[in-house]
N, C-alpha and C positions, 0 to 999 in steps of 0.2 A: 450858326443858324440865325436864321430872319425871324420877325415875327411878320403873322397877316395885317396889312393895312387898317392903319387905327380904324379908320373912318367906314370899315365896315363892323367893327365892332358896338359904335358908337349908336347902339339902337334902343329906342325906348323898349321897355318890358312891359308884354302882354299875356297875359294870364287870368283865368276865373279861378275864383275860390271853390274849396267844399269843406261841408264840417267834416271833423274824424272825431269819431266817437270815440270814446274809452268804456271801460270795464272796472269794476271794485269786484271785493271777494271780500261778504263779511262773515266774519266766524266769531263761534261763541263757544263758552262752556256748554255743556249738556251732562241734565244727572236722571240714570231710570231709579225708580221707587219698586225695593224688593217686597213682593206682598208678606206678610205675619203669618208665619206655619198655623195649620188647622189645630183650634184648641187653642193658642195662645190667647194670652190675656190683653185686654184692647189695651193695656197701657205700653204695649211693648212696641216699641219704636219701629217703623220701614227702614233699612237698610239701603242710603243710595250707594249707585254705584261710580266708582272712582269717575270724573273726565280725563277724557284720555290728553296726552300733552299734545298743545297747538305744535304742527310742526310748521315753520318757516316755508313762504312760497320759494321755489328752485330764482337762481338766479338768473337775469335775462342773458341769453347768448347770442353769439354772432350767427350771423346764418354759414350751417355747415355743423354748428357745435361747437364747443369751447369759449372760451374767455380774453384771449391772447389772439392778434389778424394775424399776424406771422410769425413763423415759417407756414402757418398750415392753409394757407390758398395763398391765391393770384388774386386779383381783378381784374377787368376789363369793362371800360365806362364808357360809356355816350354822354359828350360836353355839350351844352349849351344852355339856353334859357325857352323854357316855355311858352310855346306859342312864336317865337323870331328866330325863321330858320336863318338868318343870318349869324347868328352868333352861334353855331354849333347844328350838330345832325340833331340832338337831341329835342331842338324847337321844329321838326321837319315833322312830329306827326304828334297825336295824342298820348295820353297819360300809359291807356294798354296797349300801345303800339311802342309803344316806345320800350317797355316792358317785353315785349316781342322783341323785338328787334337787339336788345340786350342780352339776353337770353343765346340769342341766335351767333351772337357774335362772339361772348365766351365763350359758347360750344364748340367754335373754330379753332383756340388756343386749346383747348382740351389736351389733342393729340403732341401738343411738344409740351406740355409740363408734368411733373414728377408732382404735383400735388393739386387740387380741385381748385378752376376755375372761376370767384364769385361774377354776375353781371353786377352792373353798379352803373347809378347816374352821378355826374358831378354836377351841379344845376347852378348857372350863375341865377342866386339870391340878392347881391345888388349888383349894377351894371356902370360902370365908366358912362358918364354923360357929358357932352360938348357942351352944354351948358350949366350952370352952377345951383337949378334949380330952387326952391323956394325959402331948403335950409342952406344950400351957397356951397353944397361939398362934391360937387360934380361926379356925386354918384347916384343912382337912381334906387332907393331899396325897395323890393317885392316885400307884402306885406306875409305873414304867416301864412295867412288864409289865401294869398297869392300862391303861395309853393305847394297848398297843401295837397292836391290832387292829385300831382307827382308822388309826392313825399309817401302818401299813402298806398297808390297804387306798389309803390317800391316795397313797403312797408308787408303786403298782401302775399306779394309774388319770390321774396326771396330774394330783393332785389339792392347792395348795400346802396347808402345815398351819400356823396358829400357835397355840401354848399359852400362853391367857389363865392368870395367876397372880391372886390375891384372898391374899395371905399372911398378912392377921390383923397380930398381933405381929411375926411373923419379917420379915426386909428382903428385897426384892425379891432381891436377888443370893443373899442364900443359898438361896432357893427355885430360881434357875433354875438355879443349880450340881447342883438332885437330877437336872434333867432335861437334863445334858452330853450322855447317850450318844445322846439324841432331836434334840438339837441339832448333833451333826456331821454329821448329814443334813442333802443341801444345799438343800434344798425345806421345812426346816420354822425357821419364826422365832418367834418372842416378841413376849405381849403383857405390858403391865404395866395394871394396874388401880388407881387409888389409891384409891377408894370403900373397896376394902377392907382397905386399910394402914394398920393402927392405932395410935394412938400410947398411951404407958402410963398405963394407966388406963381408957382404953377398951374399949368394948366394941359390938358390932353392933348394929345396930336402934336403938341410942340417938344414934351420929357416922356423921354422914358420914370417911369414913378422908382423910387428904391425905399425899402424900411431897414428902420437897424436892430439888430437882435436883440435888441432890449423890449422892442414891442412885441417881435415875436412870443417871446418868452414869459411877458404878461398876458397876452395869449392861450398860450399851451397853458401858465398855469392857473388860467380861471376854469378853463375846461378840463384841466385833470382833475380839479376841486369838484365840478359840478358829477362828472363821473363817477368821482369816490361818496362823494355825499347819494349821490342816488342809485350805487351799487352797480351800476354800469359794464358791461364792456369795456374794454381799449377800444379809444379810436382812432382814426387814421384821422392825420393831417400833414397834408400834400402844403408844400410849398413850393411853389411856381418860380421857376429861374431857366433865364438865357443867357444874362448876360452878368457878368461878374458887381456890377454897379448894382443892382438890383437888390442886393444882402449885405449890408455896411455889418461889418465887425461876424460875420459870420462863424466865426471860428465860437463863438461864445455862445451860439447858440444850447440853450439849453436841452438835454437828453436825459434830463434823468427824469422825470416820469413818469414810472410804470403806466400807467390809464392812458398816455397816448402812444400814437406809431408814427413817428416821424418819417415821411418820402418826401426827396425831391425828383420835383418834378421839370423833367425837360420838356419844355414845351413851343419850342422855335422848331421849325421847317425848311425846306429849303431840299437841297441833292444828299443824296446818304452819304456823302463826303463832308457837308457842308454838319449835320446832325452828328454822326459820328465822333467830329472836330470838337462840338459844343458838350456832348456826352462826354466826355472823356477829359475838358477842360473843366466840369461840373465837379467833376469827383477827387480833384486837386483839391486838398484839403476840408474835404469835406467831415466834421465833426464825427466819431464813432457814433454807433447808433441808427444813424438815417441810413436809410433804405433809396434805393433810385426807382425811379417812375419815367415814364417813355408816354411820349403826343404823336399820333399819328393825325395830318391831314389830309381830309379827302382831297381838295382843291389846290393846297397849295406846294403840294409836295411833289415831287419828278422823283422817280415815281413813288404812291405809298407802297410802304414796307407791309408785306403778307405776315399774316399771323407767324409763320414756319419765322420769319427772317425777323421780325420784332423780339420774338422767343430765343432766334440765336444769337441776341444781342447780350457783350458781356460786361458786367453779370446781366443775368434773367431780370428784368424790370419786374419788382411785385405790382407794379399798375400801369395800367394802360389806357388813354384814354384817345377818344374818337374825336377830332372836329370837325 
């Protein structure tokens, strides 16, 4: 498979913020006072009555229920960035339309899976930039309050979220440390991209980007840490591959984990000969543990595969996303 021409990728990120509020829950002891039987003498003490034990709030789940993303759904996402319908279907409409339209779209896989369906956005949070911008890493990053409207509206609806990274120069882990406060929410996980992880010297449009499994893996386990420290869900983190150069030492990649769900994702285009070829070159030695994930493009594909033919793909892709 091909990938879609850099230079349409290559778009500043437009987006408005909105606050998201939170919630606390305080609790306390509590004691009743037994009144003194009639006739007793005033020196005789009220009798409180025991508090009852605090019990522990439930712990946050995935949407559907449970703790664990797979076996027990699918997904199916709308890629892109907010507000630039160039870079995905996902920047083609607003926060509840886009919600709509997700919705609408894993209703259509319904019919050929053997287990529920999630909708889910994949939001590029930073972007591959032509130029090397003010810190010099030719990525462009949305701030929190950039993603938040998405994030929320997902958050609202039922809807999982993961934030695709592209970080130029900077290393995957420093990018996903901006987006901590989006990530202790237990419904939103992490993509990593290596197309656009650049090594020094490079520059976009000219390399394809590749990372080596050692940053993945610092990675995965800053975010297992932050999942376990804050009682989290598993989360899913997709990793983006076309082309064999893209994942230096692959084999080493790390799986053990519990707190995350490792998928690769194929995400090149081209003729169902041409995806098929790259599908099934992907899964050559592909470490136990990871799961495969399938890109459908609206524009660049001859022709896109219908939900029936994405689903008879084998194995069953647990994610699917839309460009």
């Amino acid at each position: 498979m091909t990938r879609a021409p850099l230079s349409r990728l290559l778009v500043p990120a437009l987006c408005a913020g909105l606050l998201l509020t939170g919630c606390a829950r305080d609790s306390g002891p509590g004691a009743a006072a037994t009144p003194a039987a009639s006739g007793a003498s005033s020196s005789a003490a009220s009798s409180p009555t025991p508090s009852p034990t605090p019990t522990p709030e439930e712990p946050a789940e995935l949407i559907g229920g449970g703790t664990e993303v797979f076996p027990g759904r699918r997904m199916v996402a709308l890629y892109g960035h907010p507000g630039t319908p160039g870079l995905g279907v996902l920047g083609e409409q607003g926060p509840q339309e886009s919600v709509a339209r997700a919705k609408d779209l894993a209703a259509q896989y319904e019919p050929f899976s053997d287990v529920p369906v999630v909708p889910a956005f994949e939001i590029i949070a930073t972007t591959a930039s032509a130029e090397p911008g003010e810190d010099g890493d030719y990525s462009r990053e949305s701030t929190v309050e950039d993603l938040r409207p998405y994030v929320e509206a997902a958050v609202e609806n039922d809807v999982y979220v993961v934030l695709d990274l592209q970080p130029g120069h900077q290393d995957f882990l420093g990018q996903a440390q901006q987006y901590e406060e989006l990530l202790r929410l237990p419904n939103v996980g992490l993509a990593l991209d290596p197309e656009w992880r650049l090594a020094p010297g490079q520059v976009h449009m000219v390399q394809i980007g590749s990372v080596d499994a050692a940053e993945i893996n610092a990675t995965t386990a800053w975010l297992a840490d932050l999942t376990a420290r804050h009682d989290l869900p598993q989360k899913v983190v997709l990793l983006h591959q076309f082309a064999d150069s893209m994942i230096t030492n692959r084999h080493l990649v790390d799986t053990s984990h519990p707190e995350v769900a490792l998928v690769l994702h194929a995400d090149g285009h081209g003729t169902p000969d041409l995806k098929m070829g790259t599908w099934e070159r992907l899964q050559e030695g592909l470490p136990p543990g990871i799961r495969m994930a399938w890109k459908n493009f609206y524009d660049e594909d001859t022709p896109t595969f219908t939900p029936e033919q994405t689903f008879a793909i084998e194995p069953q892709p647990w994610f699917v996303s839309y460009q």
